[in-house]
N, C-alpha and C positions, 0 to 999 in steps of 0.2 A: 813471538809473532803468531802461533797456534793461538794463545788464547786470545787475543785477537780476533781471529777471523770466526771462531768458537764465538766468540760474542757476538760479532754482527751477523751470525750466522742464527743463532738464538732473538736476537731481536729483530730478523726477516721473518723468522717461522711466527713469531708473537704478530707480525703485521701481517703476514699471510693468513694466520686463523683471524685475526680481526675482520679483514678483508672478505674470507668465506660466511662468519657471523652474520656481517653484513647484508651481502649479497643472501644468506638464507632466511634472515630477516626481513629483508627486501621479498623474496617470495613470497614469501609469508603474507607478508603485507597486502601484496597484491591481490593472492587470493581470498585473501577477507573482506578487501572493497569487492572483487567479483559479486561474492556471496552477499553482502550487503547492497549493491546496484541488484541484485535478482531480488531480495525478499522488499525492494524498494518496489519492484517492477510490482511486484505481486502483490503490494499492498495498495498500490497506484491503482491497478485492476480491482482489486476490491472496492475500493472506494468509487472508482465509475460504474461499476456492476449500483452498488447499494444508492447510488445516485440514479439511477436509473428507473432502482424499484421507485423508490420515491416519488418519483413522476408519475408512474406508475398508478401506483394505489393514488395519488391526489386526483389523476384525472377519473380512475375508478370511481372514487368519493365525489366527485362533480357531478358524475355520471346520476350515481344512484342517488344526489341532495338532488337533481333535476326530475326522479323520477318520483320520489316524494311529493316532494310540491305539487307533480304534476298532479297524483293522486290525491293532495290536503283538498285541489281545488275542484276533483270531480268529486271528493264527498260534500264540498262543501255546498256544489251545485245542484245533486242529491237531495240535498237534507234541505236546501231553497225550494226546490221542485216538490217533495214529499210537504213542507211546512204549505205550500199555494194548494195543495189536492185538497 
């Protein structure tokens, strides 16, 4: 009857380390979506910061194609007014 209870006593400790395995596994796990939802966060962030630039510099670039042009046409009203003198 000893080795008996020796056994199911050995096949509880085998399902108790499984059990802790498990469950440290499980930790485990949890903390690396943690760390994975954060560098998600922060590439999320990134990616609105650099959308932002974008904007950014296009309306800059609108800015200064409107100031060109505004310029092509006072030389070009210049060089009208200079060609009539």
């Amino acid at each position: 009857m000893g080795s008996f209870k020796r056994n199911i006593g050995i096949k509880l400790m085998g399902g108790l380390r499984s059990v802790d395995n498990t469950v440290l596994v499980s930790k485990k796990l949890d903390e690396k979506l943690k760390e994975l939802s954060s560098i998600n966060e922060q590439v999320k962030k990134g990616t609105i910061d650099q959308s932002e630039a974008v904007r950014s510099v296009n309306s800059l670039t609108s800015e200064m194609s409107k100031s060109i042009n505004g310029v092509v046409i006072n030389a070009e009203q210049l060089t009208n007014a200079a060609q009539k003198s």
